[in-house]
C-alpha positions as CSV (number, residue, x, y, z in Angstrom):
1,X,-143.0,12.9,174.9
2,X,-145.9,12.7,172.5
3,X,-144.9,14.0,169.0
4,X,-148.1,15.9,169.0
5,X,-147.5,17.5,172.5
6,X,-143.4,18.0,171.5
7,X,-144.9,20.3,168.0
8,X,-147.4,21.6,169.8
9,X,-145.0,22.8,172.9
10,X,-142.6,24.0,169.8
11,X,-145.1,26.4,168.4
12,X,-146.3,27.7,171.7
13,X,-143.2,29.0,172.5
14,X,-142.7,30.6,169.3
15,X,-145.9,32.7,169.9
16,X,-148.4,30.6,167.1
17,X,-151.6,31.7,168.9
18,X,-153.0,28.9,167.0
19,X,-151.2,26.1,168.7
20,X,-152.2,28.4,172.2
21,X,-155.7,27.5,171.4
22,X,-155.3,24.6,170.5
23,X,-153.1,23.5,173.5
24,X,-155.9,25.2,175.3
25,X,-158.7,23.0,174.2
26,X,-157.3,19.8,174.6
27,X,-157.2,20.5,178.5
28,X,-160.2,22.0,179.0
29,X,-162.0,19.1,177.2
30,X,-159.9,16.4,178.6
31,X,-158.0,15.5,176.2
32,X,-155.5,11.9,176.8
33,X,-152.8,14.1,176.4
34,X,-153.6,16.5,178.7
35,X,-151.4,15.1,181.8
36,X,-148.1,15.3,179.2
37,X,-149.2,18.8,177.6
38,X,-150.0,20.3,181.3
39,X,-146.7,18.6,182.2
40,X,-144.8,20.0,179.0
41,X,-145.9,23.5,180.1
42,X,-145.2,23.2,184.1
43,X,-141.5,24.4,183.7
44,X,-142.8,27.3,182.0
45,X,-145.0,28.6,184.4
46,X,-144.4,30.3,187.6
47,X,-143.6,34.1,186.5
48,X,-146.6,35.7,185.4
49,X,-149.0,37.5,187.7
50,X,-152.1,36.1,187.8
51,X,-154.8,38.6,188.9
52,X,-158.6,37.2,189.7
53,X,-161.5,39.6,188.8
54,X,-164.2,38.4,191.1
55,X,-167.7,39.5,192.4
56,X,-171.8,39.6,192.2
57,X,-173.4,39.9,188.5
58,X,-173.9,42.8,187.0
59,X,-171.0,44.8,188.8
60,X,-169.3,45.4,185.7
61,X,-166.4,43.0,185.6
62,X,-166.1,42.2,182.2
63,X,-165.5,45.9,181.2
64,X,-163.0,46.3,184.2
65,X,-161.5,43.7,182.4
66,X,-160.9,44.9,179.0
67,X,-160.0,48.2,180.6
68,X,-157.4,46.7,182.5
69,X,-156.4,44.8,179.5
70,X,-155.7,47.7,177.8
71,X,-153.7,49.1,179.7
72,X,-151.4,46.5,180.6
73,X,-150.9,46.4,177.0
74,X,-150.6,49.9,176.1
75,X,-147.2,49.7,178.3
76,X,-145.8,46.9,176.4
77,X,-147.4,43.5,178.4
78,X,-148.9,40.6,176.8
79,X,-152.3,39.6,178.2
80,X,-154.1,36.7,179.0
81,X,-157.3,36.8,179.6
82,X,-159.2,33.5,181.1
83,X,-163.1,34.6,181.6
84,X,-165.6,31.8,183.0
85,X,-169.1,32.3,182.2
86,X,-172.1,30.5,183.5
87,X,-173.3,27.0,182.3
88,X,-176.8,26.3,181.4
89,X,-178.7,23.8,183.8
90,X,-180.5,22.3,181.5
91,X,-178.4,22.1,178.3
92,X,-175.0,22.3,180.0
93,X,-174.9,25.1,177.4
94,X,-172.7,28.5,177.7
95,X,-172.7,31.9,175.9
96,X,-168.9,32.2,175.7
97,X,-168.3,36.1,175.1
98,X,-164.7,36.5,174.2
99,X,-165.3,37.5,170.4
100,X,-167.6,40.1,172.1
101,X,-166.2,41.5,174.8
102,X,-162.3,41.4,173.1
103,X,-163.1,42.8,169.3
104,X,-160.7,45.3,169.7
105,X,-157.9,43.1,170.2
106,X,-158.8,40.9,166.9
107,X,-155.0,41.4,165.5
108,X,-152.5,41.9,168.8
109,X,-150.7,38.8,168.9
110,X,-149.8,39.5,172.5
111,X,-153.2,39.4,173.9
112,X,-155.2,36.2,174.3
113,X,-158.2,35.3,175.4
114,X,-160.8,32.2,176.5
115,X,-164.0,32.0,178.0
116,X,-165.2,28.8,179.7
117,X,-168.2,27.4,180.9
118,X,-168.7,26.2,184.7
119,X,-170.5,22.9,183.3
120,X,-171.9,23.1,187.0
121,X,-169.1,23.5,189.2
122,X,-169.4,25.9,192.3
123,X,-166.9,28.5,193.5
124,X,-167.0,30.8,190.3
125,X,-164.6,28.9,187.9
126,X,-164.4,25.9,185.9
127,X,-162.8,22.7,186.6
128,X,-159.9,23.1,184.5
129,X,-159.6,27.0,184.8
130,X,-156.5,26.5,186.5
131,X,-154.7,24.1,184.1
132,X,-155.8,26.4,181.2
133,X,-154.5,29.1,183.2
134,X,-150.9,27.5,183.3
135,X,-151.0,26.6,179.4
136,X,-152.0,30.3,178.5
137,X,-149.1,31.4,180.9
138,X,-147.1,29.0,179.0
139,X,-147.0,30.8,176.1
140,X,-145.7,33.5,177.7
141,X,-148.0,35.9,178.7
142,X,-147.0,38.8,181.7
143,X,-150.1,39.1,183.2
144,X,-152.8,36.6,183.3
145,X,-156.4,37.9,184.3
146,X,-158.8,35.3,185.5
147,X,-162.7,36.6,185.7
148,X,-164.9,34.6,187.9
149,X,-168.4,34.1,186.7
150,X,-171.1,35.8,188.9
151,X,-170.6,34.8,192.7
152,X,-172.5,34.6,195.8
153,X,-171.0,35.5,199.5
154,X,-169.0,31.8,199.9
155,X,-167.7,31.1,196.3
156,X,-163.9,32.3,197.0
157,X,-162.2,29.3,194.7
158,X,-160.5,32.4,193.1
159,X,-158.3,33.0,195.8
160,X,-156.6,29.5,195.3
161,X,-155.5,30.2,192.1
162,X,-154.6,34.0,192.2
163,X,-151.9,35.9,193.1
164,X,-154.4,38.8,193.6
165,X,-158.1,39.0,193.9
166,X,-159.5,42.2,192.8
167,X,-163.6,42.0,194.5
168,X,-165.6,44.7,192.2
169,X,-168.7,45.8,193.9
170,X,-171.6,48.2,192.8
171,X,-173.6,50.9,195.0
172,X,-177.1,49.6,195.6
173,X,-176.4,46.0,196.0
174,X,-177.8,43.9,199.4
175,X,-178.6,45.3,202.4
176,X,-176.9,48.6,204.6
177,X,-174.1,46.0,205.9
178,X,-173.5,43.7,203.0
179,X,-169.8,44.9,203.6
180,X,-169.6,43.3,206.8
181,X,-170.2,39.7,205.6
182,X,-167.9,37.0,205.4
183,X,-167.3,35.4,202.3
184,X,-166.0,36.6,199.1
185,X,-165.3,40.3,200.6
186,X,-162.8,38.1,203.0
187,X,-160.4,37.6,200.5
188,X,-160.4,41.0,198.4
189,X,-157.0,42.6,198.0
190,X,-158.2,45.6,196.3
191,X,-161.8,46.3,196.6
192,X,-163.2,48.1,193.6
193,X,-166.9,50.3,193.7
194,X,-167.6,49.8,190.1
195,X,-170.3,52.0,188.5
196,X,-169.6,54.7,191.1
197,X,-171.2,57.6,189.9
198,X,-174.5,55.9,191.2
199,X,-175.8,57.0,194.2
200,X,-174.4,55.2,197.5
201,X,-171.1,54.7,196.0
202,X,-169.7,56.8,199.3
203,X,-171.4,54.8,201.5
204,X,-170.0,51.7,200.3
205,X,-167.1,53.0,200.6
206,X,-167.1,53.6,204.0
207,X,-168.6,50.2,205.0
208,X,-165.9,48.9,203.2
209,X,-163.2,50.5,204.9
210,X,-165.2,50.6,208.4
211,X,-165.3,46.6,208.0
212,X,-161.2,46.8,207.7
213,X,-160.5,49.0,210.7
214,X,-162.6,46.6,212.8
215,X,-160.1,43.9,212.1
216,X,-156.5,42.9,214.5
217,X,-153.4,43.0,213.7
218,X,-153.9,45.9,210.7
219,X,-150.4,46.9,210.9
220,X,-149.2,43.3,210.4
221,X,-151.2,43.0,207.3
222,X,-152.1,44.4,203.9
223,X,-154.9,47.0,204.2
224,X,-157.1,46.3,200.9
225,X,-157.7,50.0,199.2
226,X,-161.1,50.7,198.0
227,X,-160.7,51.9,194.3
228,X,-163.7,53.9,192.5
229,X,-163.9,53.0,188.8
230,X,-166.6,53.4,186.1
231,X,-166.0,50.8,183.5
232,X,-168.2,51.9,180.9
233,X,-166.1,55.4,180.7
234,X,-162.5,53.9,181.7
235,X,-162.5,56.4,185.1
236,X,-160.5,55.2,187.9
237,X,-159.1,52.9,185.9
238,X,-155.4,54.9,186.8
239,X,-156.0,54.5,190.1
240,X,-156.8,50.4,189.8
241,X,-153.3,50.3,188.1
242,X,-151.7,52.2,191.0
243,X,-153.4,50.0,193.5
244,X,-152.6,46.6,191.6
245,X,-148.5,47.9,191.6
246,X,-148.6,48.6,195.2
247,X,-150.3,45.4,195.9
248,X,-147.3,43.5,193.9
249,X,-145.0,45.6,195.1
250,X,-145.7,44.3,198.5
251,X,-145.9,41.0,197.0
252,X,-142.8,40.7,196.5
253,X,-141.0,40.9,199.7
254,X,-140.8,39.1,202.7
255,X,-141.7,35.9,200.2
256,X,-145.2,36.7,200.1
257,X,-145.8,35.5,197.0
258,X,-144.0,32.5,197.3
259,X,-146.1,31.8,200.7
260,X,-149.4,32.1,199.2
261,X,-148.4,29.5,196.1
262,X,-147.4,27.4,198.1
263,X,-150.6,27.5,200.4
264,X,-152.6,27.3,196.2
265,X,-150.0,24.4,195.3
266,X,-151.2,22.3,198.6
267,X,-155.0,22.6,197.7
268,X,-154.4,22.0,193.9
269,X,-151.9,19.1,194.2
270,X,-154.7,17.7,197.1
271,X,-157.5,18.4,194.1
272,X,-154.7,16.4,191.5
273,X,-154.8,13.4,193.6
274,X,-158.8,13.3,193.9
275,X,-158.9,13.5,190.5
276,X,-156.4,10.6,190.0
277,X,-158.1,8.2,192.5
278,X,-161.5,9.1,190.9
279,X,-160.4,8.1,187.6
280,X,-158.4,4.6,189.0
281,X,-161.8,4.1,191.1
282,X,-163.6,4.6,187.5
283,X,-160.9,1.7,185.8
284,X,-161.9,-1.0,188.6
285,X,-165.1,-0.3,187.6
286,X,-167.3,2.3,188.9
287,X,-168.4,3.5,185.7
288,X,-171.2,5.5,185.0
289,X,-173.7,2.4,184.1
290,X,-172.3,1.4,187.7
291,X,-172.4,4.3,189.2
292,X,-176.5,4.5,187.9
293,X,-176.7,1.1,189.4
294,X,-175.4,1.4,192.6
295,X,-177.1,4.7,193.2
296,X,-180.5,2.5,192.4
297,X,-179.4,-0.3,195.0
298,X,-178.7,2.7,197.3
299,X,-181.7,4.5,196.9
300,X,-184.0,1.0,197.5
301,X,-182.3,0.3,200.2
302,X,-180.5,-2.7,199.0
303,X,-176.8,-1.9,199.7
304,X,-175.7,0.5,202.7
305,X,-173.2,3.5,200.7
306,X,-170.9,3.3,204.4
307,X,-170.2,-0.1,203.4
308,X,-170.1,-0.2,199.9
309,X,-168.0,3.0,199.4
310,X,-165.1,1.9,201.6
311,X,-165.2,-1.6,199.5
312,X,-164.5,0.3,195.9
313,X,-161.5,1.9,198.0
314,X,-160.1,-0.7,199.1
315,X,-159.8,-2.4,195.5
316,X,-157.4,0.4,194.8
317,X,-155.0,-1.3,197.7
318,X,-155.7,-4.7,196.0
């Protein structure tokens, strides 16, 4: 192993939240060393819970975060917090907000926290959210809490990375049967009405649980509860808790959890090996001055893609 990676791994386990973050940046900027570092922390990872925070912007979840946060480490959990925040289209650009939204936790050596930008990928994380996921887990956090940037109806990437998804909603959002859309409200395991002391927070509520009794088999699965919170003011955040034990609780029998990593494990080790033969398709040279050339041939017509795609494949048999 790389001297660098064995003194980094050293003082990640001893708690050096400097060595965390800088563990941390080396994968999500794609470092050389990141396959050894991610591969350094693998045997570490596996016992926290990781809990998504997902949903439309402007429902609050940032504050449902860092009440949740709180809590956890009120009763003697460390925290890790991994919040993805939208990229600029232009600049590629990204207001990162963990030195604003975590000032209170400036000197807890048990809480950490990164923001990310999306640099333009789709489904509400970032393209190494998961990897810097398992390094923060590494250092032995308890909990891990992954927020989602801002997501539309079909942007569910969450769920494949999860152990929970918590799907915060707000009164006054869509159209009278938002609720009964498919999409991200398909995979909520605990459905939260953020900002419920505005009016139509009942009403949502009732979609929401009308859309649950109109599916089969209800006794054969978990019934997601629908959990009334107001962020700015910290109420409801009791019953979140409550709602997040009973969720792990039933977890953890019947290997439920160990079913639904191993149904995240066979999408991320399918995403692994895309990765690896786009990189080995980048050695034999498709770089990006090829890539720009190619695309011009394509464009004018001069080279058919159907033919010249399965030809840069097969110089990976070769």
């Amino acid at each position: 192993m790389n001297d660098l990676v064995l003194g980094l791994m050293d003082r990640l386990r001893a708690g050096d939240v400097r060595a965390l973050g800088r563990a941390v940046s080396l994968v999500e900027g794609g470092s050389d060393l990141t396959p050894e570092l991610l591969a350094a922390c693998f045997p570490l990872t596996g016992r926290a819970l990781r809990i998504g925070i997902t949903g439309p912007p402007g429902a609050g979840k940032s504050t449902l975060v860092d009440r949740l946060a709180r809590h956890f480490r009120d009763v003697g959990k460390t925290v890790g917090v991994v919040a993805v925040d939208p990229s600029s289209p232009f600049t590629g650009g990204a207001i990162l907000g963990d030195r604003i939204r975590f000032q209170g936790f400036a000197d807890d050596s048990c809480f950490y926290a990164r923001s990310m930008a999306t640099r333009g990928a789709l489904g509400g994380l970032a393209r190494a959210t998961a990897d810097v996921a398992s390094v923060v887990e590494a250092s032995g956090k308890d909990l891990i809490l992954i927020e989602t940037v801002g997501v539309g109806q079909d942007e569910v990437d969450i769920v494949r990375l999860a152990d929970m998804s918590l799907v915060v909603l707000v009164p006054g959002m869509g159209d009278d049967v938002q609720s009964l859309k498919a999409g991200v409200l398909e995979i909520a395991d605990v459905f939260v009405i953020n900002k419920s002391d505005r009016d139509g927070a009942e009403r949502l509520e009732s979609e929401l649980i009308t859309m649950q009794s109109l599916g089969h088999g209800l006794a054969l699965r978990w019934v997601s509860p629908v959990v009334r919170t107001v962020g700015s003011t910290g109420m409801g955040t009791a019953e979140l808790v409550l709602a997040i034990t009973d969720f792990e609780n039933w977890l953890g029998v019947e290997g439920r959890l160990e079913s639904r990593r191993v149904t995240q494990w066979r999408e991320r080790i399918l995403d692994m090996v895309q990765g690896e033969l786009l990189r080995e398709i980048r050695r034999v040279g498709l770089g990006d001055v090829e890539l720009g050339e190619l695309a011009l041939q394509v464009a004018g017509g001069l080279v058919n893609p159907y033919v010249a795609v399965p030809g840069l494949v097969s110089k990976l048999r070769g």
